[in-house]
Structure formats: structure tokens, C-alpha cells
C-alpha positions in Angstrom: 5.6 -53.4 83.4 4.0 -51.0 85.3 0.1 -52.0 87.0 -2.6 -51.4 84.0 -4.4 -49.2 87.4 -1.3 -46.8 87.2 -1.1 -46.7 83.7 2.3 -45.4 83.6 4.6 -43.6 82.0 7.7 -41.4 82.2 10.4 -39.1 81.2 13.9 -40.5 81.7 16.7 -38.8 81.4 20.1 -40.7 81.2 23.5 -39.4 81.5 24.9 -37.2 80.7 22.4 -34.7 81.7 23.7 -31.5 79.8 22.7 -33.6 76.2 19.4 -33.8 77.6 16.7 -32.2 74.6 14.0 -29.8 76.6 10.3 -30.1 75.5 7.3 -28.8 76.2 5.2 -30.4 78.9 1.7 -30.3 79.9 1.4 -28.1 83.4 -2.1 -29.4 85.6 -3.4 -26.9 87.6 -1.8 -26.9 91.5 -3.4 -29.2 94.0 -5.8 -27.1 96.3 -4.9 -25.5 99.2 -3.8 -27.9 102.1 -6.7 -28.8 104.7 -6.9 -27.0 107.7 -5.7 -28.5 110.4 -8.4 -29.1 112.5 -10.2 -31.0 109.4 -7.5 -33.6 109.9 -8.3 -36.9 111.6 -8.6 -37.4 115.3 -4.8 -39.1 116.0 -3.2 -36.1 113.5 -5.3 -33.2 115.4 -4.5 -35.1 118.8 -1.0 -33.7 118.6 -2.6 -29.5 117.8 -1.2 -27.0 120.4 -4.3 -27.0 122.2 -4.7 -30.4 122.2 -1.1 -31.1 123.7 -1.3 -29.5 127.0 -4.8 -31.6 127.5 -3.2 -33.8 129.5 -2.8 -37.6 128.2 0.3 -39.0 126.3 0.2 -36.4 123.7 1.4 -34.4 126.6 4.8 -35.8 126.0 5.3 -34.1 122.9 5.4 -31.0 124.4 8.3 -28.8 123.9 10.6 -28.4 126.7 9.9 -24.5 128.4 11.9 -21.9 127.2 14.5 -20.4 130.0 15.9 -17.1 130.1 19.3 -18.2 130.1 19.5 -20.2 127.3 22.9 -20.6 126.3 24.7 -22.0 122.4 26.3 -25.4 122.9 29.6 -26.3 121.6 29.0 -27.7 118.4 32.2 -29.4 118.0 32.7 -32.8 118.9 34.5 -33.5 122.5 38.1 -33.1 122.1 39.7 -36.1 120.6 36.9 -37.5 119.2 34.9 -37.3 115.9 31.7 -36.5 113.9 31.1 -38.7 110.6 29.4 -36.2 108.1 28.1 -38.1 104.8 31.9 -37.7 103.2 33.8 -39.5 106.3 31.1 -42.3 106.4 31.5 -43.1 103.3 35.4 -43.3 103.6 34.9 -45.4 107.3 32.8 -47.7 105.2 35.1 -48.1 102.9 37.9 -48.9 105.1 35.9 -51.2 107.4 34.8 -53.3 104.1 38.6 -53.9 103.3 39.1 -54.7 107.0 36.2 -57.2 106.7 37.1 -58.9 103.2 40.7 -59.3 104.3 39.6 -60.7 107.2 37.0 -62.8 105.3 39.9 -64.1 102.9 42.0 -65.3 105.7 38.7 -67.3 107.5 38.0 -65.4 110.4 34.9 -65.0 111.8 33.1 -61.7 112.9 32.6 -61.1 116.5 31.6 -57.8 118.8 31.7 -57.2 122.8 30.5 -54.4 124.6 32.0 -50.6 124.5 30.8 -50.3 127.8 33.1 -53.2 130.2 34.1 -53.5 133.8 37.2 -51.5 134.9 39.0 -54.9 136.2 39.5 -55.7 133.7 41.9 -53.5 132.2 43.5 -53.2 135.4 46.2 -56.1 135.5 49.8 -54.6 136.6 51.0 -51.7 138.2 52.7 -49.2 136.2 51.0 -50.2 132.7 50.0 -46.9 130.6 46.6 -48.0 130.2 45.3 -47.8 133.7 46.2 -44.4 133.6 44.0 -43.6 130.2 40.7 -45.2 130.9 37.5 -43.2 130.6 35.8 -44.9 133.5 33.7 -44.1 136.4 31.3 -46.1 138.9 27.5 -46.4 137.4 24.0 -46.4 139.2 24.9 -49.7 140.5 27.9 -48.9 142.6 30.1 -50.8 139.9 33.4 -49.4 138.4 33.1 -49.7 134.4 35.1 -48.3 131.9 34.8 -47.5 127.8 37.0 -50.4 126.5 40.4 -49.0 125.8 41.0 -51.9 123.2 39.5 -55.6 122.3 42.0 -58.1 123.1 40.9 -58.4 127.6 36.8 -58.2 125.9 38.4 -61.1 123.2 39.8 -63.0 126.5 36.6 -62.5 128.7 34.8 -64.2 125.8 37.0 -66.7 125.3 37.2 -68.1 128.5 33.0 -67.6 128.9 32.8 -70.0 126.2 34.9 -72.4 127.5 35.1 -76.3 126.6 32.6 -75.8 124.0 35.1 -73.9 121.9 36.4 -76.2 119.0 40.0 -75.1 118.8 42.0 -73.3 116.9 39.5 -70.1 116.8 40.1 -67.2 114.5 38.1 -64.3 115.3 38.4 -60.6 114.2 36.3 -57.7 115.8 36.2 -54.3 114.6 35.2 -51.9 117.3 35.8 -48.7 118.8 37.9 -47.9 121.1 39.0 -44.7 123.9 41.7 -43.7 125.7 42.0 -40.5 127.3 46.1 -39.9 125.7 48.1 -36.8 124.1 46.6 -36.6 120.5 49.3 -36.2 118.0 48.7 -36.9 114.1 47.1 -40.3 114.0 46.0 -40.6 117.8 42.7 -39.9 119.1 41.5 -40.3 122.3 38.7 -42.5 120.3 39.5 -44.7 117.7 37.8 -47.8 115.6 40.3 -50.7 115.7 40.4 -53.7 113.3 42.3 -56.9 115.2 42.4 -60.2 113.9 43.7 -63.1 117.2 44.3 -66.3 116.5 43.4 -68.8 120.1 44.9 -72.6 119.9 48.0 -72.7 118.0 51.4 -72.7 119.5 53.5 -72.6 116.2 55.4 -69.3 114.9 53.1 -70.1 111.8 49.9 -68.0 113.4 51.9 -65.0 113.6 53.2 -65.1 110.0 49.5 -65.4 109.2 48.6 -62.5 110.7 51.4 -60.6 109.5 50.3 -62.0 106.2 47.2 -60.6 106.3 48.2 -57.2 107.1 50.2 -57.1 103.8 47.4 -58.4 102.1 45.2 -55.4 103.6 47.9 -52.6 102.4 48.3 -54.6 99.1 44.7 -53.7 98.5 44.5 -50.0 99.4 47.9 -49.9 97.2 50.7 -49.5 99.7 53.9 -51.3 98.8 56.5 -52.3 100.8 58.7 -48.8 100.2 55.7 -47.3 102.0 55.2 -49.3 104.9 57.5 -51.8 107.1 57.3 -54.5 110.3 59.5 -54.7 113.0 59.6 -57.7 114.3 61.3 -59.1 117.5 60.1 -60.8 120.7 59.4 -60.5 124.3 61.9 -63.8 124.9 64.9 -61.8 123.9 64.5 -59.1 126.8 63.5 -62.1 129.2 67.1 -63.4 128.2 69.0 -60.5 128.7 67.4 -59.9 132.2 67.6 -63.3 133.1 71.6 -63.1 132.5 71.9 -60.5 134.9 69.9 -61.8 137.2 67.2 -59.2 137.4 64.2 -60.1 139.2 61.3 -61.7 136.8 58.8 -59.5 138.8 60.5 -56.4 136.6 59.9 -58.1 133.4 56.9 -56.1 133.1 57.7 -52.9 134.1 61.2 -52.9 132.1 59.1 -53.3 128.8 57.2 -50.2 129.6 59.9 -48.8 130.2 61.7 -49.8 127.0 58.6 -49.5 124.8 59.6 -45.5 125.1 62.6 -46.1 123.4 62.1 -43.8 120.7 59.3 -41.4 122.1 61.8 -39.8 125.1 65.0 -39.3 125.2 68.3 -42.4 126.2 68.6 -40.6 129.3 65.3 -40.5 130.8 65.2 -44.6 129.6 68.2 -45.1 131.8 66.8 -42.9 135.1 63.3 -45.0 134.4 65.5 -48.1 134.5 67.5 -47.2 137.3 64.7 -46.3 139.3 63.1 -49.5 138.5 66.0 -51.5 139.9 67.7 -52.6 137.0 71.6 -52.2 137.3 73.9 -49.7 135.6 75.6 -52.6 134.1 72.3 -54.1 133.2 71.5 -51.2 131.7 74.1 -50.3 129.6 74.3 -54.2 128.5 70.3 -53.8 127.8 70.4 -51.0 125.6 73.0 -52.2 123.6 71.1 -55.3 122.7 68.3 -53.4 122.0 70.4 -51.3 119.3 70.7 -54.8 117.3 69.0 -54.5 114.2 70.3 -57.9 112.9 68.9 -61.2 113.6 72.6 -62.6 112.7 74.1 -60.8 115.4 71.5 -61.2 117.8 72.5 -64.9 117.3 76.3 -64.2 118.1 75.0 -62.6 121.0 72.8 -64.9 122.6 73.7 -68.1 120.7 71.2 -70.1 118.4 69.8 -72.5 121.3 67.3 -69.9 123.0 63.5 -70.0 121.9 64.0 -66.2 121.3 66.6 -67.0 118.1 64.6 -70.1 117.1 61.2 -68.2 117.1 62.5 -65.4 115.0 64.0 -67.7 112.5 61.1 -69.5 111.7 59.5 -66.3 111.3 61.5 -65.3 108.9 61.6 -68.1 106.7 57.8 -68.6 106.9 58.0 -65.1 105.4 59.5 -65.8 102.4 57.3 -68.7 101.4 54.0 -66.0 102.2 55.9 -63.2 99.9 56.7 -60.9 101.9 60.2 -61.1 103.2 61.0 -57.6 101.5 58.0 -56.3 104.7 59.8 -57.4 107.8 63.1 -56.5 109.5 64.4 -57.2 112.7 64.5 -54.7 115.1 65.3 -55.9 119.1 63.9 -52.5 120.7 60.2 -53.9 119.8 58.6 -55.1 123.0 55.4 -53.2 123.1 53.4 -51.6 126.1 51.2 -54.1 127.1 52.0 -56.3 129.6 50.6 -59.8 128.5 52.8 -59.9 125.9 54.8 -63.1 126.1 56.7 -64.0 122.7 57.2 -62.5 119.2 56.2 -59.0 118.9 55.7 -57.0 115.7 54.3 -53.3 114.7 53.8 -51.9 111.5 55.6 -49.3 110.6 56.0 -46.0 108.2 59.3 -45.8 106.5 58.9 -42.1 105.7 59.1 -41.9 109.5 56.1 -39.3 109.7 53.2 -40.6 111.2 53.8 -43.4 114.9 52.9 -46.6 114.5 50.3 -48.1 112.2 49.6 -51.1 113.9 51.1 -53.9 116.7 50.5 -56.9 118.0 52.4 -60.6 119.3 51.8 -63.5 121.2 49.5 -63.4 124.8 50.1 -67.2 125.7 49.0 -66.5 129.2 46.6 -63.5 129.6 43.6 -66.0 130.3 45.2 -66.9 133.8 45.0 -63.1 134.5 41.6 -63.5 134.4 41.3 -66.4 136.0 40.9 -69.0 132.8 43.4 -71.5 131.8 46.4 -70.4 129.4 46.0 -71.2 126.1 48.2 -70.3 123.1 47.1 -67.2 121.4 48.1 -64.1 119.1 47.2 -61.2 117.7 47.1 -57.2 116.5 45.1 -54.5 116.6 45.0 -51.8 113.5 43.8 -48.7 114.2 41.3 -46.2 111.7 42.9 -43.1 112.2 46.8 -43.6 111.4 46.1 -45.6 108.3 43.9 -42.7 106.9 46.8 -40.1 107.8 49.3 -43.2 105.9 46.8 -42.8 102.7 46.4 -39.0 102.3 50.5 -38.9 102.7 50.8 -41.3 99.7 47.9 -39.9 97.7 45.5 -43.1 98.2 42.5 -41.8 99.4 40.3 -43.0 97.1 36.6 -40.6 95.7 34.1 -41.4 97.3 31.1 -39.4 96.1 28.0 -40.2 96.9 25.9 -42.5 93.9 22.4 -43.3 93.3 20.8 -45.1 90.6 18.1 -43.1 89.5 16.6 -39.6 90.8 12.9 -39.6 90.1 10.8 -36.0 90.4 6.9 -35.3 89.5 6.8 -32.1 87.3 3.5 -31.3 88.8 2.5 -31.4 92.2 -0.4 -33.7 91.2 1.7 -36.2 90.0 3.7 -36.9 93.2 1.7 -39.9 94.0 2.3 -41.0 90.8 6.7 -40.5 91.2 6.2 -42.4 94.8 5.0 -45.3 92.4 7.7 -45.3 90.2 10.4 -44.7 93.2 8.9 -47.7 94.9 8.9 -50.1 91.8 12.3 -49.2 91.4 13.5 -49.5 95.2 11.1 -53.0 95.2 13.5 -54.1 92.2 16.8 -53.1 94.4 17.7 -49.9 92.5 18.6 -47.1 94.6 16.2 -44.2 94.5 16.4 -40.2 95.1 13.0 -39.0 94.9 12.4 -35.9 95.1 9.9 -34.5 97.8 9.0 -31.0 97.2 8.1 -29.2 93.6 11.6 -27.9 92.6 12.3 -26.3 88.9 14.0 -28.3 86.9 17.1 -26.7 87.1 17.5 -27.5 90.8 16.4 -31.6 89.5 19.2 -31.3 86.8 21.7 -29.9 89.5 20.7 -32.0 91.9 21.2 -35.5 89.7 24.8 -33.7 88.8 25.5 -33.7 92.1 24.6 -37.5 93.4 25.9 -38.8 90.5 22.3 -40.3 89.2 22.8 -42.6 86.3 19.3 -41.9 85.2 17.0 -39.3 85.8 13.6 -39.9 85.6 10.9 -37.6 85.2 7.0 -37.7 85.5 5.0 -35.5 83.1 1.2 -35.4 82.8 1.0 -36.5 79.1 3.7 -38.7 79.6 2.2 -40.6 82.2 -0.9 -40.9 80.8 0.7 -42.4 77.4 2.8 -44.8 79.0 5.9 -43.3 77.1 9.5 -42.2 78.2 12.1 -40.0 76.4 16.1 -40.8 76.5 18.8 -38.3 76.1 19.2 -39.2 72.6 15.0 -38.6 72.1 14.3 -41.8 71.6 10.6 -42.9 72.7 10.0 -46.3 74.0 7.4 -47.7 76.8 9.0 -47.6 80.3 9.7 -51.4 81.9 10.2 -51.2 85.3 
């Protein structure tokens, strides 16, 4: 019940609005005239025009001078990047929540790392994309930083901070933003929020069919099937087999799989001129891309023979597919090597079968990007998911779900005077966890009705002088009973 010293009583008005039954309601007389300003109290007539430019802090809140030259800003975003408006948020929100359940479901814990990291380290081999995408710059400090281009180096910096005291295996998944200063096409922004799930500590094939498995578990939930969306899957070991056959230096490892992770953004020719120029052989070359065209795990096998860890890896893969469910997701596909250099074993990305939009999401093994930082190695895997490409997947396929904006109840005073008597009710309500629109200013009730229509209220409440004074309330279907709250 409501205090005996408010003595309440109100008007509610429950969906759907339009049935509502209009009567007549007792109108008090407006409140008086507001006071005048110097009447109010010293702090609130401390910050008067006059009393501004006395000097003192309330000089602070002076507004900055007017110039001649004032000029209109840009009010778009900076290119590549985004605003959030209330509609967006709400779709972000919703998209992060999924990222954060699946990730719950699969018991990995939440972690974070600064936006803001230093330049070294994302600068780890010569000829890797990424150095030439950072936002960075040197700050007051005569340090070079950068905006993190993605989370796995921030996830390895942690990692090996931590040290001994972390009880192996650790599953941790961040979701954080991201920037890289690259050609925006559908799906690719120059800033990005990224979801990534890494498993540290486990050697087996079995972590990456986990994280694989949680992917599928992620589109399961927005309603993508498996005619919608695709992995390719292959691994790092099979191009380090090839190369090693024909002898070709292990210092080019790194640099070929740039090279080949191309494959289908430019055209065979310039692959083989970036090849050649490398240092790979026309012979190597020609052998290279022909493995690469295998989209059979059978006749990689004939190829390469069943003893390599390349084969063996992949296998297990496979079958540890088929006991998660979702065998029907994954194909082989040898040309998968992915960009970043500390890739070391299976790879996999995440693919759209109706070919329209680049990839959805990537990831592999990184058994030994600690010792680039100086750490020790220790067995580790993961992917990164991006915000943007999965929204573009959804609005392809008709999944974007409605999100409109809904409050519990909207609450309004019909008189001026009784505003202090709607704050009541809104803060009952709030106090009881009930989400509350109150309405600030003396609107008609038209604008109330519209208004409750429009942020989907499931009650509308409203406070009459009689009314409140009875300690009644009226429903849609006119029935009178005393308010609970």
C-alpha cells in the first residue's frame, strides 16, 4: 500500500489504450507563477549571469565566448565508424547478450583489456597487414600506442602478466572494440565490436571443436542453419608441408600465408607475382596452388599421406564434429590459412554460402605467440567474431529481430499540482523494480495516450485530484479497486 501521509490514489489505464472509457476529472487551479530567480537560494542564484563572471568556481560555468567565425561541424560520425541512436543500442545489446550467454553456456569467463595499447605490440613480422592498419601515434609521454586492432596480443599480454598463478586450462572471452584503418566494404568497418572466445592450456584438437561448437550454438540461437552459414576448415601444418618439400626457407612461412590468405580477394596472377617476388619457386608455386585447390580431406591424404600431424589434426576434427552435431557445418577447404602470422595449426573461418557478404568470423591455434612477447609457449586457440558482418548476415535472411523500446508503466499528473504526488508513485514503482516513464511537463492527454502507444507501456497510470484523494484507480474495463503498489 501506499504511505497513509500520501494517501494515494490513481487512474490506471491498462492496454490496450484505445478501450480506455474517458471521464470527467476534477481540474485544480495552476500552481503560481515560478519564483523569480533572485528569490532562489544562495548555491541556485550563485550560478545567475551576474553572479558567474564574479570570479570564483562558478566562473567555470561560463559559456565559452562567441567568435565570429563560427563554423557547423560535421555531424556525421568519422568515416568508418558509428553512432548508436536508441534503435542500434538496443540491437548491439541484444547481440552482445547472445555473445555473453553462449559464452556463459560453454564456461568461459568474462575478461576486458584496454582500447588504448602499446604499438609493439601489434608489430611482430614484417609484411603482416595489420601494421599497416593501426590507428596509432606517440602520446604526451614520448611512447608509441595504438587503438587495439583486435584482442588476441591484449589476451597474450595478460596471460603471460599473470603467469604461474594461472590454474590451467583458462577459458576466457572478451567482447571489445576494435579499429583498423582498412577499405570498408559491406560488413567492414574501420571500427568494430568483436566477440572471441581462446581457450590457453590444452594441446588436443578437442579445444578447437569446442570453439567451433560454440559458434554453431551462437547462429542456432539467432536462427541461422547450416544452409545459411558454413566453416572452412584447414590448417597452417599443411602449407608448412608443402613448403618444407620443396625446400623453401621456414623464414617465408609467414609471409607465404599473407600472401595466400588473398587467395580469393585478388586475382591467380597477382598470387603468383607476390609469390615469386617472395622467393618461392615457379615450381613451388604451381605445386602450391594446386594443393591449395583441394577441397577434400581424402585427397589431401593421397597427397600428403596419413602420417603428417596436418592429416591427423584434421581427422580428429572431423570426427569430433560429428559427436558435437555439426558435421553438416564444416568442410574442408586447403586455401584457409588466415592473415595473421601466429597462427600455427588448424585454421577455420565462418563462412556465408550465399557468397554475399566476406567472412563472418576466423580463428585457429597460436601455440607459440607468447614467445613473441617474450613468455613461454603454451598451447592455445581461438576466434574472433565480428558485430558488423553478422548484422549484414541477419538482415539478408530476415532475422533481425523488433526491438522496440518497452516500459512497464507510464505515469503522468493531470494537474500541475499533482506532480509531486506522480514522482511518488513513479518512485514506489521504480523502488519495486518496475520500469517507469514519468512524465515531466503538463502534456494533454492525447500526447500521454500517444506517447504510452509509442513505448509500448503495459499500464498507464494516471493521477487525478479526486482520485488521489480517494485512494481509487480505474482499469480499462472501469473497474474501481484501491491501488497496491
Amino acid at each position: 500500500m501506499l504511505s497513509s501521509a500520501v494517501s494515494s490514489s490513481l487512474l490506471i489505464l491498462h492496454k490496450p489504450f484505445a478501450r480506455v472509457i474517458r471521464f470527467p476529472i476534477p481540474k485544480l487551479p495552476l500552481s503560481p507563477n515560478p519564483r523569480p530567480l533572485s528569490s532562489l537560494s544562495p548555491a541556485a542564484s550563485a550560478l545567475t549571469p551576474n553572479a558567474v563572471g564574479a570570479g570564483g568556481r562558478a566562473g567555470a560555468l561560463s559559456p565559452a565566448p562567441i567568435t565570429e567565425d563560427l563554423q557547423k561541424i560535421d555531424v556525421n560520425p568519422p568515416k568508418g565508424t558509428r553512432d548508436f541512436p536508441p534503435e542500434d543500442m538496443r540491437l548491439r545489446n541484444w547481440l552482445f547478450y547472445h555473445f555473453r550467454e553462449v559464452s556463459r553456456l560453454f564456461g568461459f569467463e568474462e575478461v576486458d583489456f584496454p582500447v588504448l595499447e602499446s604499438e609493439a605490440l601489434y608489430i611482430r613480422k614484417a609484411g603482416e597487414e595489420i601494421r599497416d592498419q593501426l590507428y596509432c601515434f606517440e602520446d604526451r609521454g614520448n611512447r608509441r600506442v595504438a587503438l587495439r586492432p583486435e584482442l588476441t596480443p591484449s589476451l597474450a599480454r595478460l596471460v603471460i602478466q599473470k603467469g604461474k598463478s594461472l590454474s590451467l586450462p583458462v577459458k576466457w572471452f572478451a567482447v571489445g572494440q576494435c579499429w583498423r584503418y582498412e577499405r570498408m566494404t559491406r560488413g567492414r568497418r574501420r571500427e568494430h565490436y568483436q566477440w572471441n572466445m581462446d581457450i590457453i592450456g590444452v594441446h588436443e584438437v578437442s579445444a578447437e571443436a569446442e570453439l567451433i561448437s560454440s559458434i554453431v550454438t551462437f547462429f542456432k540461437r539467432l536462427g541461422i542453419t547450416a544452409s545459411d552459414v558454413g566453416f572452412k576448415v584447414s590448417s597452417r601444418k599443411v602449407l608448412q608441408e608443402v613448403l618444407r618439400h620443396y625446400s623453401i626457407p621456414e623464414a617465408l612461412f609467414g609471409k607465404v600465408c599473407i600472401i595466400i590468405d588473398k587467395i580469393e580477394k585478388i586475382p591467380v596472377d597477382d598470387i603468383k607475382n607476390e609469390l615469386k617476388s617472395a622467393g618461392v619457386s615457379e615450381e613451388a608455386i604451381e605445386q602450391l596452388l594446386q594443393v591449395l585447390s583441394i577441397k577434400s580431406l581424402t585427397k589431401l591424404e593421397e597427397i600428403l599421406g596419413d602420417a603428417g600431424e596436418a592429416v591427423a589434426d584434421l581427422k580428429q576434427l572431423f570426427s569430433l564434429a560429428e559427436k558435437f552435431g555439426y558435421s553438416e557445418w564444416i568442410q574442408f577447404d586447403a586455401s584457409i590459412v588466415r592473415g595473421l602470422a601466429y597462427y600455427t595449426g588448424i585454421v577455420f573461418e565462418g563462412f556465408d554460402r550465399g557468397g554475399k557478404l566476406r567472412a563472418i568470423c576466423g580463428g585457429g591455434r597460436y601455440d607459440r605467440l607468447l614467445s613473441t612477447f617474450g613468455g613461454d609457449d603454451i598451447p592455445a586457440c581461438g576466434f574472433g567474431f565480428g558485430d558488423a558482418v553478422i548484422v549484414e548476415l541477419l538482415k539478408e535472411k530476415g532475422l533481425l529481430p523488433e526491438l522496440s523500446l518497452q516500459v512497464e508503466n507510464i505515469v503522468c499528473a493531470l494537474d500541475p499540482g499533482l506532480q509531486g504526488a506522480a514522482a511518488t508513485v513513479a518512485t514506489i514503482l521504480r523502488g519495486k523494480g518496475q520500469s517507469v516513464d514519468l512524465v515531466l511537463e503538463n502534456k494533454p492527454l492525447k500526447w500521454v495516450f500517444k506517447r504510452a502507444a509509442r513505448i509500448n507501456a503495459n499500464r498507464l497510470i494516471l493521477v487525478g485530484d479526486s482520485e488521489w484523494q480517494r485512494g481509487m484507480l480505474l482499469s480499462h474495463n472501469t473497474s474501481i479497486s484501491t491501488i497496491r503498489l
